[in-house]
C-alpha positions in Angstrom: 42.5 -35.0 50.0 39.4 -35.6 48.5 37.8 -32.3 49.3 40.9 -30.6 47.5 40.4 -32.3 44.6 37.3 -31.2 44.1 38.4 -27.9 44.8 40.3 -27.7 42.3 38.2 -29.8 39.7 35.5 -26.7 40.4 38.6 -24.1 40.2 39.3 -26.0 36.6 36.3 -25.6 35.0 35.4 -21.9 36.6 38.3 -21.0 34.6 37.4 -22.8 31.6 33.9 -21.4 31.7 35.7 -17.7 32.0 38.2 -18.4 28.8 34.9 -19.1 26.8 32.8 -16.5 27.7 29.9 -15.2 25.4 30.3 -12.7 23.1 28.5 -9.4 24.7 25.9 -7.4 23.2 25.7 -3.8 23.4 23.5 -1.2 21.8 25.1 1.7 20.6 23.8 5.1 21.9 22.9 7.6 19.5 23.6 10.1 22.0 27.3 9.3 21.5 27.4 8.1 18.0 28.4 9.8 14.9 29.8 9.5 11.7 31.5 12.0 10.0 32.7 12.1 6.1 34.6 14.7 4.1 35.6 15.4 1.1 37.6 17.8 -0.9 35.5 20.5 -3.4 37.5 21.9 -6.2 40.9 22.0 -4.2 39.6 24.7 -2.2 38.5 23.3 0.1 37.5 19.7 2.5 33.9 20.4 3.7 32.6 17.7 6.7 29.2 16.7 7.2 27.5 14.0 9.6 25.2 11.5 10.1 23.8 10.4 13.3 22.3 6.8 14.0 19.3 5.2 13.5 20.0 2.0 15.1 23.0 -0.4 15.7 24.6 -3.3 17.5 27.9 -4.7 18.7 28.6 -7.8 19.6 32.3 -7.7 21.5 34.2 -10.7 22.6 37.3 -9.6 23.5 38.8 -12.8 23.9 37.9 -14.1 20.7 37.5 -11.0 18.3 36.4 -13.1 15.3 33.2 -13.5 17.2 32.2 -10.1 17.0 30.1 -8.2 14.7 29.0 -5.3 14.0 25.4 -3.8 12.3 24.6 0.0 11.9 21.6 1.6 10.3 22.2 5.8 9.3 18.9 7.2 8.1 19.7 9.7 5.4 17.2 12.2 7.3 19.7 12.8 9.9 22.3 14.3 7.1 24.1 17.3 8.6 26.4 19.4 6.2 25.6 22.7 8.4 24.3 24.0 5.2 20.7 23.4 4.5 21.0 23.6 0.6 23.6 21.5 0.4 21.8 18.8 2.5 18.8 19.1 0.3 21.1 18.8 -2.8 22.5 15.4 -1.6 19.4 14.5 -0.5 18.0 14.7 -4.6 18.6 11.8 -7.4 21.7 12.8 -8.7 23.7 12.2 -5.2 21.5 9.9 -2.4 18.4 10.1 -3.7 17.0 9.4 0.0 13.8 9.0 -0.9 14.2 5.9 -3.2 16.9 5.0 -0.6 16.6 6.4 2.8 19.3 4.5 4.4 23.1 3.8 4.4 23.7 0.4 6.4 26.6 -1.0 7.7 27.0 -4.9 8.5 30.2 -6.7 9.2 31.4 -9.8 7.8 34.4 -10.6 10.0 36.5 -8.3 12.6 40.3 -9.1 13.3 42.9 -8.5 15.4 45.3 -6.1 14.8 47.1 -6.2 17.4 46.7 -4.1 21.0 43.6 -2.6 21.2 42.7 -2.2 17.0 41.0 -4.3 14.8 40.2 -4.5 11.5 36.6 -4.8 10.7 35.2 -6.0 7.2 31.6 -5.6 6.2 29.2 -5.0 3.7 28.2 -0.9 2.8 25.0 -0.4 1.2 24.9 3.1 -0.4 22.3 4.3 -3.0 20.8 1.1 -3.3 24.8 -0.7 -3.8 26.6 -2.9 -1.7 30.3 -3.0 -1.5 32.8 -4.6 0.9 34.5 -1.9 2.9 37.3 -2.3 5.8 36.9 0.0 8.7 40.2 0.7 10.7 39.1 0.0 14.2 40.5 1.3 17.7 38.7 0.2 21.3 39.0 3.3 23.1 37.6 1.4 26.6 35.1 -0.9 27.9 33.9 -1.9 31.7 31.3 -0.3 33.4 30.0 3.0 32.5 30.2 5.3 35.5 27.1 6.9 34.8 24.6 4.1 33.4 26.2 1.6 35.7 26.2 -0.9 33.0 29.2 -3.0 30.8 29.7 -0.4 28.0 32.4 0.1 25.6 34.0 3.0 23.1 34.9 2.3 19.9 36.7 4.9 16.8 36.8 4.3 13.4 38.3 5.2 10.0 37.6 4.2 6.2 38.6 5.8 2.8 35.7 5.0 0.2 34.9 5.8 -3.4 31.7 7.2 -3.8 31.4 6.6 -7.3 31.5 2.5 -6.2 27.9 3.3 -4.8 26.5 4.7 -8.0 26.9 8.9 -5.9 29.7 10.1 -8.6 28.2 13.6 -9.3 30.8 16.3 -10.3 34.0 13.6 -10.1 36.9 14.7 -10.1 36.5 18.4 -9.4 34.6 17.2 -6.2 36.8 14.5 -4.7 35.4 10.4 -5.3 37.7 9.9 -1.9 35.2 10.1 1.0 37.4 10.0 4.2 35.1 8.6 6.9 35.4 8.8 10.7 33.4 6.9 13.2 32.9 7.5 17.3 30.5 5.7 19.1 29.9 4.6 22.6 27.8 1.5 23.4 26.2 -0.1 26.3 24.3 -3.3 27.5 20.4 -2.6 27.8 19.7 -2.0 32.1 17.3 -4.8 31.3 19.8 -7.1 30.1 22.7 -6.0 32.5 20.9 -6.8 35.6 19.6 -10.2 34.6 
C-alpha cells in the first residue's frame, strides 16, 4: 500500500512539473523568414516589397501564452522591392534613411490568446529612429519536431496594418498610401546545441 502511494505521489508531481513547463526558445531561421509590406501608389496600383531577417527570437509556451515573447531585428540592407531604384530611393533621408537608421526592430510587450491556435501579440516598432506600439495578428501554423533538423521547431504567420507617417516615413501621403499592410512567415527552431542537452 505503501509502495502505491508513492507511486502516485511521484505520478502527482510528474504531472505538476509537465503543467509548468518552461517557456521554449527557438531562433527563427532566416531561411524561412520574411516580411512582406505593401502599399497602394496613386490608386493604380499595390506594389510589395520584403525584408528578410537579421536576427530574432521566440520564446513559446503554449500552455501559458503570456509567457512568450517575441524580438526581431530587419536590417534595412536586406530591402527587396524587385526594383533597384526604388530600393535605393527608400533607402535615402526622405523615406528610411538607413544609414542614420539601419534597422527596423520588433520587440513584444505581451502575447495573448485568442482563441484556437491565434494570438494577439503587442510590441514595441522602432521605425526611422520612432517607436510605436503595434499589434500583430498572430496564427501558429505548427510546432513539434522538424522532420528535417530533428529539433522542437515551430511556424508562425502574421499580419499588421501600420501608418507610416507614425514613424516619421510620410513621403508623398496620401497619393502613396500611409496604410502599410504587413505580412509575416517565419519558421523557428531550437539550436541542435540546445535541443540535445
Amino acid at each position: 500500500m505503501r509502495a502505491l502511494r508513492y507511486v502516485l505521489l511521484a505520478g502527482l508531481l510528474g504531472a505538476a512539473v509537465t503543467a509548468q513547463a518552461a517557456p521554449v526558445t527557438y531562433t527563427m531561421d532566416p531561411g524561412h523568414t520574411y516580411v512582406l509590406f505593401s502599399w497602394n501608389h496613386f490608386g493604380y496600383s499595390n506594389p510589395t516589397a520584403s525584408l528578410s531577417l537579421g536576427e530574432g527570437t521566440i520564446v513559446f509556451d503554449d500552455k501559458d501564452p503570456s509567457k512568450s515573447s517575441v524580438n526581431v531585428t530587419l536590417p534595412l540592407a536586406n530591402l527587396d522591392t524587385h526594383v533597384s531604384k526604388l530600393d535605393e530611393h527608400l533607402k535615402k533621408a526622405d523615406f528610411f534613411d538607413a544609414e542614420k537608421y539601419p534597422d527596423i526592430t520588433f520587440k513584444s510587450t505581451k502575447v495573448e490568446a485568442a482563441g484556437g491556435n491565434k494570438f494577439k501579440v503587442t510590441g514595441d516598432l522602432t521605425v526611422h529612429g520612432v517607436t510605436k506600439p503595434v499589434v500583430l495578428d498572430a496564427t501558429l501554423n505548427k510546432s513539434g519536431l522538424h522532420p528535417m533538423m530533428k529539433v522542437p521547431a515551430v511556424g508562425f504567420d502574421a499580419t499588421a496594418m501600420i501608418k507610416r507617417s507614425d514613424f516619421g516615413v510620410g513621403a508623398y501621403v496620401p497619393n502613396v498610401s500611409d496604410e502599410i499592410q504587413v505580412h509575416i512567415t517565419t519558421e523557428a527552431s531550437v539550436p541542435k546545441t540546445e535541443a540535445t542537452k
